[in-house]
N, C-alpha and C positions, 0 to 999 in steps of 0.2 A: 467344365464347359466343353461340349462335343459339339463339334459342326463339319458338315461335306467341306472338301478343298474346291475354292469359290465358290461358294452359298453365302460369303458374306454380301454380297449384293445384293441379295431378296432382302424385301422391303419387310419390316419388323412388326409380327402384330401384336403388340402386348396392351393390357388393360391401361387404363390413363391413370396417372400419379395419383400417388396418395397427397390429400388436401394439406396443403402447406410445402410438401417437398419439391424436388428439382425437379423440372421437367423434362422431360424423356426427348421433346422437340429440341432443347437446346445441346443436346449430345449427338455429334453424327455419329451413322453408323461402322463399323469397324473397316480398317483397312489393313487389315493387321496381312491379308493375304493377297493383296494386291499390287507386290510388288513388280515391277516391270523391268524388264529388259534393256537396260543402255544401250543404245546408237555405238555405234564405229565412232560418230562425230562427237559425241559427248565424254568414251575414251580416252577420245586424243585431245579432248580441248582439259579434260582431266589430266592426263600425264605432263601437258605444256606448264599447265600452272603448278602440279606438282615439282618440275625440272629448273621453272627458276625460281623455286625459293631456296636459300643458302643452307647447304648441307652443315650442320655443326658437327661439335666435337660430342662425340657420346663417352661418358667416362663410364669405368667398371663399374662403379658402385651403381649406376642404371641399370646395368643388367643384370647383377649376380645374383644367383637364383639362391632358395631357402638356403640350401643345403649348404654352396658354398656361404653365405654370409654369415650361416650358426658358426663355420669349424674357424674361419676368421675370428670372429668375438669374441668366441668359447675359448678357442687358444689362447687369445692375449688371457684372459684371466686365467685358465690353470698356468701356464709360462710363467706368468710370473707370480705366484706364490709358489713354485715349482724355484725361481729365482731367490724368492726372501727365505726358503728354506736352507738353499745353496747356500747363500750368506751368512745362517746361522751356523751349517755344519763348517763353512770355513774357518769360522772367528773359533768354535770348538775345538776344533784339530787340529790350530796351529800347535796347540800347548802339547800335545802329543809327537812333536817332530823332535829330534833327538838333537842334528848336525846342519851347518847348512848344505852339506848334499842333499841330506832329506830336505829341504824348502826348496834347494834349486829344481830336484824333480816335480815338486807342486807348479813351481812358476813355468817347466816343461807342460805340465796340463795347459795351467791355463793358456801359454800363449797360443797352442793347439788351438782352443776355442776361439779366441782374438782372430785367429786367422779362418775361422770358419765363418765370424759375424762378418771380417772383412771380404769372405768372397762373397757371403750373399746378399753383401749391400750393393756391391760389383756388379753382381749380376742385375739386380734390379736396376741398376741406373744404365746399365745396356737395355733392358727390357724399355725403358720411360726413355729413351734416347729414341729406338727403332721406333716407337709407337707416336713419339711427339714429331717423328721425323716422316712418318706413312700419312699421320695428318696432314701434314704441312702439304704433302706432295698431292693429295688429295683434294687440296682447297678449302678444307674444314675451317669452321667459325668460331669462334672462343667467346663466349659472355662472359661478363663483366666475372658474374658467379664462378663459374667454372675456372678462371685465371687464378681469383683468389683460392680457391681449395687446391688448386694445381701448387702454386706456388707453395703454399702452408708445408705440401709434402716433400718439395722438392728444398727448400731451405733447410725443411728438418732432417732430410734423407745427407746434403751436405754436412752439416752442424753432426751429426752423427758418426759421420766417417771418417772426418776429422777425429773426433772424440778416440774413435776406434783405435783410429791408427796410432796418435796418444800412448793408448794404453799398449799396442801390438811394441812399439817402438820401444818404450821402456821395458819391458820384457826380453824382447831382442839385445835391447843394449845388455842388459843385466847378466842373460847367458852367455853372450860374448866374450866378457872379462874372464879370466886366467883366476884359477885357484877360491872361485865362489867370491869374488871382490866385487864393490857396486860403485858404478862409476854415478858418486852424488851428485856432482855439478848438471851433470846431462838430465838427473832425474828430476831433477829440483825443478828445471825450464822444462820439463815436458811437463811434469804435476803444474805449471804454473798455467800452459797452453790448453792442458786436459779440464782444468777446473773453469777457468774463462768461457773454455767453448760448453761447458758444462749449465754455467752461469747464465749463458745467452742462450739456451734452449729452451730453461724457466724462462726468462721473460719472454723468447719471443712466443711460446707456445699460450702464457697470460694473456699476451697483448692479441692475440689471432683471436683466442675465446673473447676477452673484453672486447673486439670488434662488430661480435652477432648480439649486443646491446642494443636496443632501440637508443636512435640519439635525442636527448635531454635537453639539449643545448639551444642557444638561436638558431631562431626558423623552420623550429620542428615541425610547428602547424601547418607552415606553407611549403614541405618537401613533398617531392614525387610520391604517391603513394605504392612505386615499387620500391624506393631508394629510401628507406626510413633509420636504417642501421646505422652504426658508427662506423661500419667497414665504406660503407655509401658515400661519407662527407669526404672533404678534401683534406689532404696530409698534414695542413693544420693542427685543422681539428682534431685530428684523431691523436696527434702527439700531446697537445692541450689536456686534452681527458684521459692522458696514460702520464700524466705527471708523477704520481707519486711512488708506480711500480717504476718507474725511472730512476727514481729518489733512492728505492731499496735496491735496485739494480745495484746501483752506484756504489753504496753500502757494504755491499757482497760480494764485489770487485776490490773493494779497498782489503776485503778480510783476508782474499786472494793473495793478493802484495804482499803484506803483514805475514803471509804465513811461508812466502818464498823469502822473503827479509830475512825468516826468522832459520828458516833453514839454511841458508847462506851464510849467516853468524854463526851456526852452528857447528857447519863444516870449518870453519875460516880458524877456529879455535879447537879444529884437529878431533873431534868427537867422530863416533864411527870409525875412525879407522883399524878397528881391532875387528874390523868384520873381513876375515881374510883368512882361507883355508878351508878346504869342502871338511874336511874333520874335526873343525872349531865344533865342539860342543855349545848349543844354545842358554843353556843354562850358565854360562860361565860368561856371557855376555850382558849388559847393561848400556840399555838407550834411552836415558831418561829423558822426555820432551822439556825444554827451556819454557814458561809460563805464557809467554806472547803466543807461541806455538799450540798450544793450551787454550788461549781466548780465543785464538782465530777460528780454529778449528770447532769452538763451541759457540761462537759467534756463526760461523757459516752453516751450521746444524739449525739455529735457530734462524736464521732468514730463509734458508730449503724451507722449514716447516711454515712460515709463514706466506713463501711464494705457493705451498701446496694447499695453505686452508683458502690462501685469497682463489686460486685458481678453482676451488669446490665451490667457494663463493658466487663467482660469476657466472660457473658453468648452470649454479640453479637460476641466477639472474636469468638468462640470457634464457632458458628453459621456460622458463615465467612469460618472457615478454614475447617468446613466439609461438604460446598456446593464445595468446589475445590477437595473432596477425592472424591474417587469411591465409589457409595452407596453401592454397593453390597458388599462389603470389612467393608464399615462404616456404616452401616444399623443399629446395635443394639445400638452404643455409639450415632446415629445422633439422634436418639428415645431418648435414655435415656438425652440429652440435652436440644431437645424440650420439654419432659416431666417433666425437671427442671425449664425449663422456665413456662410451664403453672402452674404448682405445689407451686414449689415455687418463684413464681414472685410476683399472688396476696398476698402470706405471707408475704415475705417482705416487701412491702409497708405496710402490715396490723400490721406488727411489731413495723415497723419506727413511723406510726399513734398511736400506742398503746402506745410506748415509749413517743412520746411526751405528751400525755393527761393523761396517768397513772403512769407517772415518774417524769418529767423534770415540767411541770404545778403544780401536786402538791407540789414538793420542793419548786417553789416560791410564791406558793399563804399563806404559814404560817400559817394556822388551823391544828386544830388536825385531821379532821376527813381525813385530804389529806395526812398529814404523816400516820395516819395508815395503807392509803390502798398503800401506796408506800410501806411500808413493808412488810406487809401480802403478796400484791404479787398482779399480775393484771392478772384479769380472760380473758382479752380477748385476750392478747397474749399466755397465757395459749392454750386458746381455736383454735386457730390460726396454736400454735407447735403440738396439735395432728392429727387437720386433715392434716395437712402436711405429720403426720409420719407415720398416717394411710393409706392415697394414696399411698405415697409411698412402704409402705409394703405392700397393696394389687394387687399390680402392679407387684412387683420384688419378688416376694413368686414363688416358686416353684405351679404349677396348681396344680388341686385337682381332682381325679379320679371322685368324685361325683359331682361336684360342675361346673364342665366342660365340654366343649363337647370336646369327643376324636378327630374329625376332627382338625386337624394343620394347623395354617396358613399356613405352608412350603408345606404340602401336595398338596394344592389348589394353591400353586404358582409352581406347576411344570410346566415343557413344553418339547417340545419335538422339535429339530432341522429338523426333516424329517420324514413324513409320514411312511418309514419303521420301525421309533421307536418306532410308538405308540403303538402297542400290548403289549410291552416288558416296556414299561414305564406307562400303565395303570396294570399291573401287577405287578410290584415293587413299586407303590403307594399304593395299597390294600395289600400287606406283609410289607408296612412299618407301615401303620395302627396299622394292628395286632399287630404288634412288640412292637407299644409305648406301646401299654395296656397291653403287656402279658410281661412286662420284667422280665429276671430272679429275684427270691427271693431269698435273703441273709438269713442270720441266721434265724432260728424259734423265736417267743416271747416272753420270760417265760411269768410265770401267772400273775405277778405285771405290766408288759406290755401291755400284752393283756387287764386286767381289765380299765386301764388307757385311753386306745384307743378307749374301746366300745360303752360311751356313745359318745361321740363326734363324735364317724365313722355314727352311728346311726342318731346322725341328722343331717350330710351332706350328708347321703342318704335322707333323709326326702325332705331337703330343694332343692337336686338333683333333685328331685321325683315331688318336687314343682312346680320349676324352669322348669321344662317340661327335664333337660338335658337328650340328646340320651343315648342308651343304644350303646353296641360295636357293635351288630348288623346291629342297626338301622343306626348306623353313617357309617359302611360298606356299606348298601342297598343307602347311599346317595353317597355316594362316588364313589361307581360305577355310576353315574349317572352323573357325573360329566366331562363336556369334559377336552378335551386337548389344549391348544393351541399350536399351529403347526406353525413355523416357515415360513417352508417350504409354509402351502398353503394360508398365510398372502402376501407373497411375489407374491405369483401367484397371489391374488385376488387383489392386489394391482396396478397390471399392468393392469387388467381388470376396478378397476374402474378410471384409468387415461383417457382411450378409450371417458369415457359419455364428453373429450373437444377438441377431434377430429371430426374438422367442417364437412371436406373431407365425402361426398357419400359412398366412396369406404373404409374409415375408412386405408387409405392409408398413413397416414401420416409417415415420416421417421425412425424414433426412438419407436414411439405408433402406434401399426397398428393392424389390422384383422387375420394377416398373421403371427404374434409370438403369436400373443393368443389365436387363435383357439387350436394348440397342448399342451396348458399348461394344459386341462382338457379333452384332449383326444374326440374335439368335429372338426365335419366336416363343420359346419353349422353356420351363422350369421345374425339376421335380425337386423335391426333398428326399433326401436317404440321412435317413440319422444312423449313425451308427456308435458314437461316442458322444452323447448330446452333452455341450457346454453351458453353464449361466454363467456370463458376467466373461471376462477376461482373461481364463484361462485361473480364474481364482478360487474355484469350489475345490471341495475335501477329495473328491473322486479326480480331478485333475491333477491337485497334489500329489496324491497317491500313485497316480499314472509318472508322473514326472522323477521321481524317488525311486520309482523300479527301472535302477542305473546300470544291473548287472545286466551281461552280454549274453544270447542265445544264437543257436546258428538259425541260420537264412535259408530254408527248405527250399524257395523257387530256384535258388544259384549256390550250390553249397561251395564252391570255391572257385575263386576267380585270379588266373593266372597262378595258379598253385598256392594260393594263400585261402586260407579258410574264409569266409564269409560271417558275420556275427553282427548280430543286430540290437537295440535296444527291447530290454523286455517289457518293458511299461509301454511303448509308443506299437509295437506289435502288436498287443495285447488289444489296444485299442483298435485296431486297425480289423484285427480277426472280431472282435467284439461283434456278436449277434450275427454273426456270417455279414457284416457290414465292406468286407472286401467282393465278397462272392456277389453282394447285390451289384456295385457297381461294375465288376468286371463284367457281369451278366449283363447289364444295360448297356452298356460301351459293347458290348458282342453285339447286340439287338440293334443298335444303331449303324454298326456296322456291315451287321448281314444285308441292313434295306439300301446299301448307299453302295453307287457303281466303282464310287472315287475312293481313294483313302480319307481318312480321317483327318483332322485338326482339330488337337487338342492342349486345352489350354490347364492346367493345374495350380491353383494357388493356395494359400492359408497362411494364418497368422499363429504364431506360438508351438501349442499341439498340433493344430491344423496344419501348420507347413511340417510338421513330423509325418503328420499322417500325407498331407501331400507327396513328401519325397517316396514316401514306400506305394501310394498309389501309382504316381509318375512310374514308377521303376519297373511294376507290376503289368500297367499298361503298354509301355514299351514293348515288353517281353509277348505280351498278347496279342499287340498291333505292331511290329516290326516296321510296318510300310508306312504308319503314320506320323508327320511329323507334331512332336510332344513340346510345347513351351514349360516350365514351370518356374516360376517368381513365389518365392518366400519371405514372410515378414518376420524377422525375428526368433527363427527355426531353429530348436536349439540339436545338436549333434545327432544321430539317429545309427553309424554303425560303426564298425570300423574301418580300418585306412583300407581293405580288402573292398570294403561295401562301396564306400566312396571312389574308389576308382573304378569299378564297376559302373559306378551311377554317371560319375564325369565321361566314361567312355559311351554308353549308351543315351544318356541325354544331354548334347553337349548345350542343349539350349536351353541351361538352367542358370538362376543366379539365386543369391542370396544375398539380400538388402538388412543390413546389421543396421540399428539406431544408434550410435554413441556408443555409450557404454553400458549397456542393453546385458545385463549378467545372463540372461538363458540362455542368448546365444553361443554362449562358453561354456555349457555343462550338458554332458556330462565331460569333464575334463580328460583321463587318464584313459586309454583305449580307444577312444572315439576322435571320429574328424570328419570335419564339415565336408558338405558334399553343394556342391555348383560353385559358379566365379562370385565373388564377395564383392558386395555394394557398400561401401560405408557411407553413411549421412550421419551428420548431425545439425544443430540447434545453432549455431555460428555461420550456416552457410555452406559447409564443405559436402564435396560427394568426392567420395576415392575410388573407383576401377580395381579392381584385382589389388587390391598396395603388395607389394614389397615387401620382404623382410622390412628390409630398414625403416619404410614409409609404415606398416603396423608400428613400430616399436617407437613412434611418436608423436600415434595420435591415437585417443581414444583410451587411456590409460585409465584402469578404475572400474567400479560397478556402481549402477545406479538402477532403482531397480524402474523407477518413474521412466525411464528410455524405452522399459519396455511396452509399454501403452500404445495402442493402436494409433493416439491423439498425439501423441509422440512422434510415431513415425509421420503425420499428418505434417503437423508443425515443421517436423525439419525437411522433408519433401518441399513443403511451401516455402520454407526461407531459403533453400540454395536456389529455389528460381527467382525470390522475389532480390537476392544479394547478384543477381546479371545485372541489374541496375544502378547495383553500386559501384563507381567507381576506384573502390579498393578491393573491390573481390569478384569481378565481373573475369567469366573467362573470355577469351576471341573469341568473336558472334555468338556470348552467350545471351545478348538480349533481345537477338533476332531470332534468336532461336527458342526461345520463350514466350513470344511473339505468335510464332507457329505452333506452338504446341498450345496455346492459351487456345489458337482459331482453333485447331482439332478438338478440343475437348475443353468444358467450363471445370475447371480447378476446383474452385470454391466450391461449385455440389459434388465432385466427385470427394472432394479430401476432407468437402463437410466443415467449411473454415469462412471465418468472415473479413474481409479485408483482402480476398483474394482474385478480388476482378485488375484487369489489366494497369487501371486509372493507378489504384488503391498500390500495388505491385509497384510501379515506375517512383512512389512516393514512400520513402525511407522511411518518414515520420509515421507512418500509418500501421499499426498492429497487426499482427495476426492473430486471428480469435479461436479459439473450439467455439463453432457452432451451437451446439448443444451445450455446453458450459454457458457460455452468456445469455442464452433464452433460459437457462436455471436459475440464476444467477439476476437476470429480471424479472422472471416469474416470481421469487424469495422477494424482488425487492416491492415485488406490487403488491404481493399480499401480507406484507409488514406493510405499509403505508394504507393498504385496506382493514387492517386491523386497528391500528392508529385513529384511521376515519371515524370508525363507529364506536369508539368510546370520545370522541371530542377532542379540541386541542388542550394539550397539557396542559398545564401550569409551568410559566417558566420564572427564573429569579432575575431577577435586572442587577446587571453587574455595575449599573451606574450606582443604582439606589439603594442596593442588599435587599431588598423588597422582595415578595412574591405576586408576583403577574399571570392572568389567564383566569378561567372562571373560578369566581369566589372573590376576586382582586386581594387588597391586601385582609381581608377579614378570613381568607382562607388559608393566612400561614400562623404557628403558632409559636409562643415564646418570644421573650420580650428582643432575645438576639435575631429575630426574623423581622422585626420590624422597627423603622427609623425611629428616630426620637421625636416622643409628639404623636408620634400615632397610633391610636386606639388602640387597645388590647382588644383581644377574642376572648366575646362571653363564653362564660362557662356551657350558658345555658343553648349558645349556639347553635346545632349538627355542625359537628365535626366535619371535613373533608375527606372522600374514601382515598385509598393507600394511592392508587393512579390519579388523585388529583393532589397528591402533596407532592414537593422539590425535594 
């Protein structure tokens, strides 16, 4: 669609609807380019109301970008099977130590390491000290949310350094002693402090996941529907419904005791003492564990495993019950879920592995050199609890002014319900900017403050400075630069690209025509250029075959962009050059543009192939009209070049998106080489639209492939249900129903999206369906002409289930056999006519 910049004003002359379809009168004309200039006084009545709403706390995991949150993840799991390797070569290689000089220099390793988990737990709880202490001074606001995920990290970041120290101390004591001797009483009560605090990790790290539970309990029906979780009720309840991992707690604790008991009677009757002399040979030693020592320690193996399958358990519970919430409501708790599953998932298995080859194995294999290091303490679960509590605290910390780019994921997920917002909503993006960075400052710092803060502020400007992070400007000058997505002209361009599977010449079809979409963009005029002609949904053998030619070609108009090669899809090229079908429209877009004084406005869309072939026409036109500004909206566009193409495409037309359905499989293929190109829309069937998501926010919505998501009717569907779910009050966003409201006046839904059930009334009423159009006029056309078929053979015959009889023409003379009819009533003559097959039961 090509139009002069303001020509959307000229009044639209297009032929009158096709008989039955929407009318062209109830669609106004476009305003897609009428956006106007804020006041001075609309500014500032802007920035007033931006400045007293309360600035909150923005934590890391909001802003970190792909990259960092793949090498976060990705770490914990290679770390720690990097870990349960560790542990196996340890449990190996004891057997090869000859003296205990040789083990005293291993436990010189390890405590090396101990002292590296313990500096950079250090550092982190400096880092979460300065950041919890910059909010404060700032004024920043803490939700309910955000407390609890704060807390989760900061208990377990304690719970771990304790742990740490445990293990550093025992090791310290042990190299301390004179002549390779081990001071058992000390180690016995550190193994006793080490395994407790060990113990109280599994539960409380159970009992946080058992929290993101929906609650079961009384008064579920009547709770707030933001406050629906177990974490939501009061300390009660939530201790009530954590009875029985209390139970096992307790259990696990007693095994604890039992096992320092056991060691304590151990020493008390003089065993071990022959461990003394760096030149004792190991093999001339014998530490056989006492039987109690034995069960405890195989008792405690078996409740680990059992605190680890319960904790897999609820982690899929709780995965369950927040694919049935509304994400926009459960967004931060469905993150912090997923992020305990990847987080700590591979720990705990890397735990359960550790426990058995550094606990439970050396209790029964009976040498010394396996009891010591059961005491001492095991480096690899050790090693295990920090990265855990390290991710996790760098995750749920409070951002860092230097350390961060001031751009918000929130900021970049705005949108806008209708074209007359966007001035007014690209304005209150830019003061909301400013605002995070410039929040009010609380009290001044005395001088012991300020000293405290400086070296450390100083090299998170360094490492800022390093890290390339924006400056507040720099991230304004981007930010302005940033479109909007628009509701409003999604839905417009969405009806446009339904049109590329209108067979019809005249583009006349019923419901999809020439004659509602010419006024949606204030355009008089419609040609056809076929160049890759489609039937049906992207479903014929020629589509297929286009779709399958997956291998890459280079990109002749830009052969490389920032020194990376350029490489495109060979199937979707193909199509695009197909019959010089590029050459025709660049040639018409030239033609249009030689008679017009203004530049250009142009709009590009399509569904499937059609948004393939869209992006490389967009891309094409750009490069031809430099001066024009290029919209393009894709429905379900599956990948088209490389990460070379696609940033190319992102830099040259920033005013693209791509609107994904669910779990829409095209939109993910071709997989290996390729990557999507404009900001990503996700809709689905429940209600949800996501903005640009996240790592984090991808990785827990929309999992799976369906191929029914990819349907044009699909996208229709769930387009309708996130508007018609602003009226619900458990998944309405702020002023998402006014804002629906508006977008309903600018444009009729229901004919553009082709849906029945979609007028405002019908919207505001929950109970009320949304229909395909065209599916239920099929669907009662099928049912009137079986009921017209019916008609003109006569009413059936039917069997009276009071009497076993047959009823309808013939009465009972028309069924046959003595079992078709009561006792006493006449048989059917032979000599009769029979009943034909549609008049028997």
């Amino acid at each position: 669609m090509v139009e002069r910049v303001g020509a959307s004003d000229e009044k639209a002359s297009v032929p009158p609807p096709a008989p039955g379809g929407s009318g062209a009168a109830t669609l106004p004309a476009s305003r897609c380019d009428t956006q106007r200039e804020l006041t001075g006084a609309e500014k500032s009545q802007i920035q007033k109301e931006v400045e007293r709403e309360p600035q909150r706390v923005v934590l890391r995991v909001e802003v970190a970008s792909k990259g960092q949150a793949r090498v976060l993840t990705w770490s914990v799991i290679v770390l720690n099977a990097a870990f349960c390797f560790a542990a196996l070569g340890l449990l190996l290689g004891q057997d090869k130590l000859a003296t205990l000089g040789d083990w005293r220099r291993l436990q010189e390793a390890q405590l090396g390491l101990g002292c590296v988990c313990l500096g950079v737990l250090a550092c982190v709880t400096l880092a979460l000290t300065i950041n919890v202490r910059a909010a404060a001074r700032e004024r920043r606001v803490w939700s309910d949310r955000q407390q609890y995920f704060f807390n989760t990290a900061i208990v377990l970041l304690c719970a771990v350094l304790m742990n740490v120290a445990c293990f550093v101390s025992s090791l310290a004591a042990t190299l301390a002693q004179p002549d390779c001797s081990y001071p058992w009483v000390a180690l016995a009560a550190l193994e006793f402090v080490r395994r407790f605090v060990f113990s109280f990790v599994l539960l409380f790290l159970l009992a946080r996941l058992w929290n993101m539970q929906l609650w079961r309990g009384g008064a579920a029906l009547d709770a707030d529907p933001d406050r629906l979780l177990i974490a939501d009720r009061p300390r009660a309840d939530r201790l009530r419904s954590q009875k029985l991992m209390l139970a096992c707690w307790l259990v696990l604790v007693a095994m604890i005791a039992l096992n320092l008991a056991g060691r304590l009677q151990q020493y008390n009757h003089g065993a071990r003492r022959l461990l003394k002399g760096c030149d004792t040979l190991l093999d001339d030693l014998q530490c056989t564990a006492p039987p109690l020592q034995v069960v405890s320690a195989a008792a405690s193996f078996v409740t680990i495993a059992l605190f680890t399958l319960a904790w897999g358990w609820v982690a899929r519970r709780a995965l369950r019950d927040h694919n049935n919430l509304p994400f926009s409501r459960y967004k931060a708790t469905h993150i912090f879920v997923r992020v305990q599953v990847r987080v700590l998932g591979p720990v705990q298995v890397a735990m359960l592995l550790a426990a058995l080859l550094m606990e439970l194995v050396p209790s029964l294999r009976g040498n010394c050199t396996s009891a010591v290091s059961t005491q001492v303490g095991n480096l690899s679960l050790e090693l295990s609890l920090t990265l855990a509590a390290v991710v996790l605290c760098v995750l749920y910390m409070p951002k860092s002014r230097e350390l961060d780019s001031p751009i918000l994921q929130e900021l970049l997920q705005d949108f806008c319900w209708t074209q007359d917002e966007v001035p007014v909503a690209l304005e209150r993006r830019a003061q909301r900017l400013a605002a995070s960075q410039l929040a009010p400052q609380g009290r001044e710092q005395n001088v012991l403050e300020s000293s405290v803060d400086y070296v450390p502020g100083k090299l998170r400007q360094g490492l800022g400075r390093l890290a390339g992070v924006q400056s507040l400007r720099a991230a304004a000058a981007q930010l302005a630069k940033e479109p909007l997505f628009c509701l409003e002209t999604a839905i417009r361009l969405f009806y446009w690209s339904r049109l590329a599977y209108c067979n019809e010449p005249a583009l006349d079809r019923k419901h999809v025509n020439a004659a509602t979409a010419l006024p949606l963009f204030g355009l008089q005029h419609w040609e056809k250029h076929c160049g890759h002609c489609v039937q049906g949904h992207g479903a014929s053998a020629e589509n297929a075959w286009t779709d399958l030619k997956s291998w890459r070609v280079a990109y002749s108009p830009e052969p490389r962009w920032s020194g990376r090669r350029i490489s495109v899809h060979v199937g979707f090229l193909s199509a695009w050059l197909h019959d010089d079908f590029n050459d025709r429209v660049l040639a018409k877009v030239a033609e249009l543009a030689a008679r017009s004084a203004t530049p250009l406005r142009i709009w590009v869309t399509g569904h499937s192939l059609g948004g393939a072939l869209a992006v490389l026409a967009s891309q094409q036109l750009s490069r031809a009209h430099p001066a024009s500004k290029i919209t393009c909206y894709t429905f379900g566009c599956p990948r088209v070049g490389n990460k070379a193409f696609a940033s190319l495409f992102d830099e040259t037309i920033p005013d693209a998106f791509a609107i994904v359905n669910a779990t829409d499989p095209v939109t993910i293929i071709p997989k290996i080489g390729f990557k999507r190109v404009g900001r990503r829309v996700s809709i689905d069937a429940q209600g949800n639209l996501l903005l640009r998501p996240s790592y984090f926010e991808r990785s827990v919505v929309h999992r799976g492939m369906r191929a029914a998501d990819h349907l044009t009717g699909s996208y229709a569907l769930s387009m309708a249900t996130f508007l018609k779910a602003q009226f619900s009050p458990s998944k309405a966003l702020p002023g998402g129903g006014k804002g629906v409201e508006a977008l309903m006046a600018a444009v009729n839904i229901g004919a553009l999206l082709v849906l029945s059930g979609a007028d405002l009334a019908s919207m505001r009423d929950q109970s009320m369906p949304l229909q395909l159009t065209e599916k239920l006029e099929a669907m009662q056309a099928a049912k009137a002409r079986k009921l017209e078929g019916k008609g003109s053979k006569g009413a059936a015959p039917r069997r009276s289930r009071a009497l076993g009889v047959c009823c309808g023409r013939g009465g009972v003379e028309a069924c046959e056999g003595d079992e078709a009819s009561p006792k006493g009533s006449p048989r059917a003559s032979a000599d009769e006519p029979r009943p034909s097959a549609d008049e028997q039961v």
